[in-house]
C-alpha positions as CSV (number, residue, x, y, z in Angstrom):
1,X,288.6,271.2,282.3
2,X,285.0,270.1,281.5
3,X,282.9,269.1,284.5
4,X,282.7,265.1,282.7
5,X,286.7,264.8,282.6
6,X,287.4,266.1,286.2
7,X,285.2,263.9,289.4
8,X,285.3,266.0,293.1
9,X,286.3,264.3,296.1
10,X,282.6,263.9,297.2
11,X,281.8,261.8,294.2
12,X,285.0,259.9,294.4
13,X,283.6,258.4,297.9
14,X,279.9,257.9,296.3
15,X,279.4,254.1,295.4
16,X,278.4,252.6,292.3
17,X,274.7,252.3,291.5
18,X,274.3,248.5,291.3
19,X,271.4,247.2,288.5
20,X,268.5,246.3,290.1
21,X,268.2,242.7,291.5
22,X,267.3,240.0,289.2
23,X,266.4,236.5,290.5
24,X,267.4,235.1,287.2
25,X,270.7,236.6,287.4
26,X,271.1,235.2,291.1
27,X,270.2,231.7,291.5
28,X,273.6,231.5,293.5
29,X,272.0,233.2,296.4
30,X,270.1,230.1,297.4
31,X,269.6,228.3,300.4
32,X,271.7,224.5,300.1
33,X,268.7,222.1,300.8
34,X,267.8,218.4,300.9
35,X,266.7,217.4,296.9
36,X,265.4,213.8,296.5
37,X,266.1,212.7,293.0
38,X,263.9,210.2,291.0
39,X,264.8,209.5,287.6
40,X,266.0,206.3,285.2
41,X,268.7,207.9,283.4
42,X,271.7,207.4,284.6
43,X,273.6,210.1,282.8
44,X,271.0,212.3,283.6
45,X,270.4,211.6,287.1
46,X,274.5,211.9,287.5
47,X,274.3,215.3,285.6
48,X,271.9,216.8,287.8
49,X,273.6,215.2,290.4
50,X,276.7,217.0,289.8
51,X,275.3,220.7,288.9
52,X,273.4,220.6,292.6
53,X,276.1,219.4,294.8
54,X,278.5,222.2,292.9
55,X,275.6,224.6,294.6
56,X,276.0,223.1,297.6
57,X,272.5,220.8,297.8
58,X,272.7,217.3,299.2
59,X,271.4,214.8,297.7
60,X,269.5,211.6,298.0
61,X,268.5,209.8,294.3
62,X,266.7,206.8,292.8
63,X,266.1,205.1,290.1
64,X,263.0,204.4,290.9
65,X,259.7,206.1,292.6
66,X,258.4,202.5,295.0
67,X,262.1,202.8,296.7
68,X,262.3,206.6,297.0
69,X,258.6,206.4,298.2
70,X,260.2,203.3,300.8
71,X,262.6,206.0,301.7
72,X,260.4,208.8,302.6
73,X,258.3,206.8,304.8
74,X,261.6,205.4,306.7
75,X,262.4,208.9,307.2
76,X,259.0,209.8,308.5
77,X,259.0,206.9,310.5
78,X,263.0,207.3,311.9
79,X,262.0,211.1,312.2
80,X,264.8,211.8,309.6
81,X,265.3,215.0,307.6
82,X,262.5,215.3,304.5
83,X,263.8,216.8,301.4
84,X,263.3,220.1,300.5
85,X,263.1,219.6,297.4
86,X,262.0,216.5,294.6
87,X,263.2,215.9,291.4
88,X,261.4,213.3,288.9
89,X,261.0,211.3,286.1
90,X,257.2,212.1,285.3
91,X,257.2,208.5,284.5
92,X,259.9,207.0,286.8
93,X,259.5,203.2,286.6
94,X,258.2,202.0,289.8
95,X,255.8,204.8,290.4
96,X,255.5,207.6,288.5
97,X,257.1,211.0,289.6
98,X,253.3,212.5,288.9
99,X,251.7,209.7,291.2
100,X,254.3,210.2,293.7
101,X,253.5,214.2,293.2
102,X,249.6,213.2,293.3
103,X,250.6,211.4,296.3
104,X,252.4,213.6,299.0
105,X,249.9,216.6,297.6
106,X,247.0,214.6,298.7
107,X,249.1,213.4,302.2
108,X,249.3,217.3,302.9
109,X,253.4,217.9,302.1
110,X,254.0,220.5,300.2
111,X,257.2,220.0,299.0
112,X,258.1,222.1,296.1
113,X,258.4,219.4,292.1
114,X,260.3,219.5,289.2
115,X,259.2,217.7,287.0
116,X,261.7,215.8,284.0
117,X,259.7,214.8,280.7
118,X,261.7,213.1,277.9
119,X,258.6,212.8,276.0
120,X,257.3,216.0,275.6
121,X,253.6,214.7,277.0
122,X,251.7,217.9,277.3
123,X,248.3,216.3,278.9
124,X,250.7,214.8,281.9
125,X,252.6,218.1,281.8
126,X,249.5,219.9,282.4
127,X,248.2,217.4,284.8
128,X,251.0,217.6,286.8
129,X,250.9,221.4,287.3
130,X,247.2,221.4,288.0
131,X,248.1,219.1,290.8
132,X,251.2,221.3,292.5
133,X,254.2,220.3,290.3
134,X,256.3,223.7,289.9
135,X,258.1,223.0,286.9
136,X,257.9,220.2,284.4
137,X,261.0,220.4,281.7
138,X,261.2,218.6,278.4
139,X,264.3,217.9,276.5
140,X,266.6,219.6,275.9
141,X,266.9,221.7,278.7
142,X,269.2,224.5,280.0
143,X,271.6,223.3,283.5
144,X,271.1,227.3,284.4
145,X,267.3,226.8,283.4
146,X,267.6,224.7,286.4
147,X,269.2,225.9,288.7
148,X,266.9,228.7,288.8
149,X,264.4,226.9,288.9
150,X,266.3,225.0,292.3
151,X,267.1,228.5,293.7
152,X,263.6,229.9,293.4
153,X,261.9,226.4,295.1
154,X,264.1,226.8,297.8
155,X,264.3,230.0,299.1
156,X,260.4,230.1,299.0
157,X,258.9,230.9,303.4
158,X,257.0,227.9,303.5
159,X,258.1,226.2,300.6
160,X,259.5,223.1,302.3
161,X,257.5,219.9,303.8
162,X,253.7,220.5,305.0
163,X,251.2,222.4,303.8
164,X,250.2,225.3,306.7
């Protein structure tokens, strides 16, 4: 019997060889966070709603940026929980998610963006990373795409709330 048809005891009890890790592969391995949602759409904003609490992320979500802007600064003023993570509209009615973005970057927070853009608008999509925005999608876009995206923002040292 060849050597490839017959395995020895000893490499009975050696383990596998696992593929090297991917973080594209692994999104799952996140940490659940706080995500703030801004965005018009309904269907949209239930979507994303929907694919993030399946990962275990709680969310908070608007429709648009003045009352989620009213909300963080109720939370900073009742000492509340800040999200982890913010999800906009790059044009939420209200205020804009790129304001809003402008906004907390200039305040000091460094909360991770994503950014939603139905419009394809590459000068606010370039804006908007040039100011601190993570990610900006267009339309269509991938759930997984996402969730990746999610995964990586979260499980970032130092990601979440103030600048150091």
């Amino acid at each position: 019997m060849s050597h490839s048809q017959e395995s020895s005891p000893l490499a009975q009890r050696i383990p596998a060889v696992t593929p090297a890790f991917n973080p594209y592969l692994s999104y799952k391995l996140h940490v659940p966070a706080e995500v703030l949602i801004i965005h018009p759409d309904i269907q949209l904003k239930s979507m994303l709603q929907t694919v993030l609490t399946a990962e275990g992320h709680r969310i908070t979500a608007f429709e648009d940026g003045l009352d989620a802007l009213e909300w963080l600064a109720d939370c900073l003023i009742d000492g509340n929980r800040l999200p982890d993570l913010v999800v906009a509209d790059i044009c939420a009615p209200g205020r804009k998610g790129i304001d809003i973005l402008a906004d907390l970057r200039y305040a000091g927070w460094a909360t991770p963006f994503i950014l939603f853009d139905s419009k394809n608008r590459r000068h606010l999509a370039q804006d908007a990373r040039r100011i601190g925005g993570a990610y900006v999608f267009t339309f269509p876009f991938e759930p997984e795409d996402f969730l990746v995206a999610v995964s990586f923002l979260t499980r970032q040292p130092g990601s979440r709330g103030y600048a150091a």
